[in-house]
N, C-alpha and C positions, 0 to 999 in steps of 0.2 A: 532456269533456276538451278543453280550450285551450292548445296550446302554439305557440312560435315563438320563431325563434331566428335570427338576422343572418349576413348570410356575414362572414367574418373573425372570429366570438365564438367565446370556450371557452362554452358556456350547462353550465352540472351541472344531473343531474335527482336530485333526492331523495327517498326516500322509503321507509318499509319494507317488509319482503316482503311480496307482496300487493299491495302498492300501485296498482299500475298501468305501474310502470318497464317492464318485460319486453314487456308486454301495447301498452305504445305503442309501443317499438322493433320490437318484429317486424311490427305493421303500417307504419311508416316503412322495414323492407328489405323487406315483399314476402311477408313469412312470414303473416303474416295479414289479411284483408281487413274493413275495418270497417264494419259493422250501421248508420252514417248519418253522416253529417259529410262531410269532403275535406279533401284537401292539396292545398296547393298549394307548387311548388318553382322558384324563384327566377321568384316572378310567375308561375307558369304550370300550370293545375289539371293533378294527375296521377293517373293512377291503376294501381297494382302490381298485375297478377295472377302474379307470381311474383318468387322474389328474384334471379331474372336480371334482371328489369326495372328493380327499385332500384339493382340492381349497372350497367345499363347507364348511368341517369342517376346515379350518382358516389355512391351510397349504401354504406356497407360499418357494417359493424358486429363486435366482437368481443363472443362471446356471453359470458353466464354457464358456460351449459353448452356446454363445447366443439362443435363441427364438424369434425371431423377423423377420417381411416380411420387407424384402426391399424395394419394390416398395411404401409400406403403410409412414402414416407420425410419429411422436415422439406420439401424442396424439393417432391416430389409434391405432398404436401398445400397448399404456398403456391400455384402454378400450379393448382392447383384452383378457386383462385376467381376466375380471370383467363382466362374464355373466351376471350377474343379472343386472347391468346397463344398459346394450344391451335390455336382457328382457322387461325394463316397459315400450318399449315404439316401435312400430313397425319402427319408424326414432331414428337416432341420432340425439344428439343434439352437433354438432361439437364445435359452440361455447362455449359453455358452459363445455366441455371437454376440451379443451384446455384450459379455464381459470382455472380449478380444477388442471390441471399438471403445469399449470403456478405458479399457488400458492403452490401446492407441492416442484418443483425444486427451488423456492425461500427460499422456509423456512427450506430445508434440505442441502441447498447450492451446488446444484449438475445443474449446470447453461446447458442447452439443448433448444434450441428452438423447441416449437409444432409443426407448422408447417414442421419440417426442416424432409426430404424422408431421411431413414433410410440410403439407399445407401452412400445418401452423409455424412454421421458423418461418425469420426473418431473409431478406435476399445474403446476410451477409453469413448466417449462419448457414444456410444454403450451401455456399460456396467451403464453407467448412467440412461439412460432408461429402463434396467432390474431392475434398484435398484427404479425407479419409478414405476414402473410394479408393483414391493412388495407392495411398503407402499400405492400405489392407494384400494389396494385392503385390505387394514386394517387388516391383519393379525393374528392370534394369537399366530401362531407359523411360526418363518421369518427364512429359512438358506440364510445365503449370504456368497457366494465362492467368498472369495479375494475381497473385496467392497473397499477398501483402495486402491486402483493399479492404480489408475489415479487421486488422491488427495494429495494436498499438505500437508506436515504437521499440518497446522494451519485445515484447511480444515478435515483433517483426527481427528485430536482434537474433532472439532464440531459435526463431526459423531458419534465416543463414546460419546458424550453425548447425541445425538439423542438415541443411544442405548440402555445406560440406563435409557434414562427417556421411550422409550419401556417397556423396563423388570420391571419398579415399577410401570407402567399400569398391570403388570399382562402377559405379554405377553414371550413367550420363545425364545430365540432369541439364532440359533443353527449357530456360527460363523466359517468359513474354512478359514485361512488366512496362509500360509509357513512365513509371519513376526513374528517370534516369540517374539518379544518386543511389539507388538501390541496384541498378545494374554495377554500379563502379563498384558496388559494395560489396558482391557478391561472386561477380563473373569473372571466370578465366579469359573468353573472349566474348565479342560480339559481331552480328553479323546484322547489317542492316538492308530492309529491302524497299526499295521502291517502285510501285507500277508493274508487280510479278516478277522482278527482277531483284537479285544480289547487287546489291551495287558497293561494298565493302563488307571485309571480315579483317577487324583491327584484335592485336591485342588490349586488353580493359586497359592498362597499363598506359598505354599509348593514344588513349581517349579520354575528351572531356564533355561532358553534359552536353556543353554548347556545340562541342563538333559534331556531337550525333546526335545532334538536336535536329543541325543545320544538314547532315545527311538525310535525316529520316526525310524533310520537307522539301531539299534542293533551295533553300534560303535562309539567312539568318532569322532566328528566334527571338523576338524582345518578350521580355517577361513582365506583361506590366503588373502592379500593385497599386495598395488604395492607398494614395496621398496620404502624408502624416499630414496634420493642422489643413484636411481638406476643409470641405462646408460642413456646420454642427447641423447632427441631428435633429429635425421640428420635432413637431406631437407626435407622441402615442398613436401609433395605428394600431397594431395588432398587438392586445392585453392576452394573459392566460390567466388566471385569478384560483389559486387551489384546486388546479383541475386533477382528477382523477379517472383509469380507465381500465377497462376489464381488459386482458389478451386473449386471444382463443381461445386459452385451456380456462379460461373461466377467474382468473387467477388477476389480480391488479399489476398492471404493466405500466401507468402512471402515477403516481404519489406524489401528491399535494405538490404540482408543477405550477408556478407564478414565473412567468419572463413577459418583457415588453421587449416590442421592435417597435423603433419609429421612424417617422418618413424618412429617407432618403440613408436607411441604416443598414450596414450589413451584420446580422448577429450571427457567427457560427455552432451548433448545436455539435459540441464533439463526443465519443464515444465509441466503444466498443461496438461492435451489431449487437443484437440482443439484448439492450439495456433501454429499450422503453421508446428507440426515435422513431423508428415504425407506426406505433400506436400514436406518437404525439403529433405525426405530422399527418394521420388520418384521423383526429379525433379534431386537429385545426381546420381541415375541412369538410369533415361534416360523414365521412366514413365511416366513422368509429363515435359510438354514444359514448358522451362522458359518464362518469357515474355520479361525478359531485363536481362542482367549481363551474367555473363560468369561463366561456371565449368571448371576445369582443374585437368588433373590428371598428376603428373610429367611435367608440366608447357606446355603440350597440351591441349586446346582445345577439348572437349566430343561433338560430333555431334548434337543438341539442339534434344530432343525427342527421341532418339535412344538408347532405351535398348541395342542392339547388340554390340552396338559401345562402350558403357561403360563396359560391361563383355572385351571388345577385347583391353580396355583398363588398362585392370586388378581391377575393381571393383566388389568387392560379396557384395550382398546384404543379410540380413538375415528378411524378413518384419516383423509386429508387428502380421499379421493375418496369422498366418505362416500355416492352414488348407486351408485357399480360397484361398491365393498369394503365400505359399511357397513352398505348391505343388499341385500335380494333385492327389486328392486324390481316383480319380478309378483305378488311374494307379498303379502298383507294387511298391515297396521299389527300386526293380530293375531299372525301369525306370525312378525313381525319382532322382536315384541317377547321370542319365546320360544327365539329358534336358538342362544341356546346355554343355555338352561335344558331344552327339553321332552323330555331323556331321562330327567328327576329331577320326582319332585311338586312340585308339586301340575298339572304341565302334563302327566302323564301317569303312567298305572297299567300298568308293567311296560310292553311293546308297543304297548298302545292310548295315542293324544291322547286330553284328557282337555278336548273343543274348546269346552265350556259355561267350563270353569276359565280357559281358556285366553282365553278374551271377555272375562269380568272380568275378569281381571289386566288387559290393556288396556285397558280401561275404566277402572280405578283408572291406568293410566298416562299416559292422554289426561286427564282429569279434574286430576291431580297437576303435570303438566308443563306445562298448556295448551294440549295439542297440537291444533291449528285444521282439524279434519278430523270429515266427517259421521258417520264411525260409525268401529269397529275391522274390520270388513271392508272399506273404500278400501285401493285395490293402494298400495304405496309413492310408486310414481312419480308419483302424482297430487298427490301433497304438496309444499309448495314448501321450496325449499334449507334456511330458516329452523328447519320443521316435520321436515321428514328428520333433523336435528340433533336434536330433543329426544327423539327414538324411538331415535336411537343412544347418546344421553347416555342416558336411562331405563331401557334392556336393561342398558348398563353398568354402571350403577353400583345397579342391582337385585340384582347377583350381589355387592354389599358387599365391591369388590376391597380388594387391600393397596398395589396400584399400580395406579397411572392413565397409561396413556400416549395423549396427546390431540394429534395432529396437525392443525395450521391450523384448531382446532377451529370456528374464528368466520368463515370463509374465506368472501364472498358474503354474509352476514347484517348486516339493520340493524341501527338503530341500539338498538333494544329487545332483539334476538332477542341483539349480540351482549351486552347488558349480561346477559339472561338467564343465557348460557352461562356467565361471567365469575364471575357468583355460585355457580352448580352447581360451578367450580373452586374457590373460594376455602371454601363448604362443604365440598366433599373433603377438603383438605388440614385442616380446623376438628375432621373426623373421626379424622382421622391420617392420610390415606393420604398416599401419597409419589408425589406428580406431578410427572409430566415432559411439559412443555411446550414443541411442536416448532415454532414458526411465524414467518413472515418477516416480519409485522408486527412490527415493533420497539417502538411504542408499546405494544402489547398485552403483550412481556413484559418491558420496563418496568414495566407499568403492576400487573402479577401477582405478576412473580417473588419469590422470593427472590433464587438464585444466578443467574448466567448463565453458561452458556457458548458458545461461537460454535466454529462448523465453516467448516472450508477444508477442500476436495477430499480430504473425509472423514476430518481429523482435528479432535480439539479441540485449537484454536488458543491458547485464552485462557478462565480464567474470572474472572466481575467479580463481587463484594458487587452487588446490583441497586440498593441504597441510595445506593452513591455513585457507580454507572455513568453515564455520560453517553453519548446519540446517537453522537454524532460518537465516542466513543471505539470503543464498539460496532462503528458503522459501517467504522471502518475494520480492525477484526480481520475484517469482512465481508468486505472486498474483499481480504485477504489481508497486510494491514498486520502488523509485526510487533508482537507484544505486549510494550505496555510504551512503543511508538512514541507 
């Protein structure tokens, strides 16, 4: 692997999962140490045996997979990665940290309360607080993995300009994003990698979506979409009738929410993080007690709070944290694929696992899906973001639901992995089912839907025909624009 990258450049690294991205950045902070080669940073050979040492010479990175304590608060965790802060002074000074991330997330429009326990934020404010983490600690050289994934258009705008006015301080700003319009939008160069290998470093200039589409994968990309004048919509499957729903902090995170998805439909649910999809699409299955209204699946009644009773009612869920809520990840690929089957055959006879049955079925899962892992006994976690995804998608939609509710389903995944997912959706809905699609990618459900609808601080604001929606329309029921504006 050959890279390099100019002070004052945005440089984007491309590449699919696997590829190499993750694997070079965490030897660039300090997380891992490399088997032969060197770095060198700004002319001067260095070498990281920890990520305090990249962090001392100006290195910061926001990961894929968060860093952050849960129990701790928005400000704790940002002061976390700012030893020298910690240092001058044997106390903290709380206040005064939280006013420094307060005027931070104001001025780079990335809205997080200090105060707020890690626990209770969203995945997407999550990733908020790691993009605060960076810029607290004044960096000289920033990678951020997909920093656009829970911002709106307009929002995402402002960010490239945050960026470049980075990069004309002087500063190198090494950007990982699978948007490839957002790379063009953005980056001085790009550098794509495939199989641990560089395999081009283009000017932006001199590239198009589709060339470094067709790089990242070693084949051309087709982009499919949902048929205009496909098949109409059947019935009503999954009702929401004035539902309402408390958020962690005790506080209503739904308000008087009514949407229907019907067979064979794709509704996308767009929105900021933070604005209630979290809650709505744990309170559809059975995660989260409503506090008023009614769900229904096929015009029954879902038990209010009862996960069991929504899977037995034909709802798959796919979460947006699909490591901590989509599976167990000590557990096998095997047993992942069976947790909510192996009370019923063929994955078990009365009390006993039935653990020979139970290998095959993953074995036809891995084989069927693709899934890029040595055997059906690798623990979860070993699997990367891409491959986690198709063990969740696979359990799912094994149990032949009637509803699909798929949060950021494609969240961190290239350029293959997301066109993979994208088709497993648009087969669902070719079966009948009735999807609801929850993610802050906007191109994504554009690119899906049928209906749309957008959420403000947990109600539905607006819904659009997706046929004749536009961005900018969308975008601004995002940010709280009135519909119709």
């Amino acid at each position: 692997m050959d890279f390099e990258a100019a002070a004052g450049e945005v440089h984007a690294l491309l590449g699919e999962n696997g590829a190499g991205k993750t694997t070079l950045s965490n030897i660039l902070t300090g997380l891992y140490r490399p088997d032969e080669g060197h770095i060198e940073l700004f002319g001067e050979h260095v070498e990281f045996n920890s990520p305090r040492d990249a962090l001392d010479a100006g290195v910061a990175m926001v990961h894929q997979h968060f860093r952050l304590v849960s129990p701790f608060t928005v400000a704790e965790n940002v002061v976390l990665g700012d030893h020298r802060d910690v240092g001058r002074s044997f106390f903290l000074r709380p206040r005064a940290i939280e006013s420094r991330v307060e005027e931070l997330s104001q001025r780079y429009g990335l809205a997080v309360a200090p105060r707020a326990r890690i626990w209770q934020l969203s995945v997407g404010e999550q990733q908020r607080v790691e993009i605060l983490k960076a810029l607290y600690q004044d960096a000289r050289i920033l990678i951020l993995d997909e920093p656009t994934a829970v911002l709106t258009p307009q929002e995402a705008g402002a960010l490239f300009e945050t960026i470049r006015a980075m990069a004309a301080d002087g500063r190198t700003i090494i950007f990982i994003s699978h948007k490839l319009h957002e790379v063009k939008a953005v980056a001085d160069q790009v550098t794509v990698l495939r199989r641990g290998q560089s395999v081009a470093t283009v000017p932006i200039v001199d590239a198009t979506p589709r060339s470094l589409a067709s790089l990242m994968v070693g084949h051309e990309i087709e982009a499919g979409r949902r048929q205009d004048g496909g098949q109409e919509p059947g019935e009503a499957v999954l009702e929401l009738d004035e539902v309402w729903a408390d958020g962690d902090r005790g506080v209503a995170a739904l308000r008087d929410v009514s949407l229907t998805v019907c067979a064979g439909e794709i509704v996308g649910v767009a929105g900021v993080a933070g604005n209630g999809q979290r809650e709505l699409a744990e309170t559809i299955v059975g995660m989260r007690p409503a506090t008023a209204g009614k769900v229904r699946v096929r015009g029954r009644g879902i038990r209010n709070g009862d996960p069991r009773g929504a899977i037995g009612a034909g709802v798959a869920y796919v979460p947006e944290d699909r490591l901590g809520t989509g599976v167990a990840p000590g557990l096998s690929v095997a047993s992942n694929v069976v947790l909510k089957a192996y009370r019923e055959p063929p994955a078990s006879h009365g009390p006993i696992l039935r653990t020979r049955r139970i290998r095959e079925l993953a074995e036809r899962v891995i084989e069927r899906y693709d899934v890029r892992t040595s055997g059906p006994h690798v623990p979860a976690w070993q699997l990367s973001g891409g491959n986690l995804q198709k063990v969740v998608l696979a359990r799912e939609f094994s149990g032949e639901p009637v509803a699909l509710v798929a949060a950021a389903p494609t969240r961190g995944l290239d350029v293959a992995g997301i066109e993979t997912v994208h088709s497993y959706l648009r087969e669902a809905a070719e079966r009948g089912v009735a999807v609801l699609l929850i993610s802050e990618d906007l191109d994504e459900i554009l690119m899906l839907a049928d209906r749309i609808a957008v959420m403000y601080e947990g109600s539905i604001v607006g819904e659009r025909d997706a046929r004749v929606a536009t961005a900018r329309d969308i975008g601004l029921l995002m940010a709280g624009g009135e519909d119709g504006d």
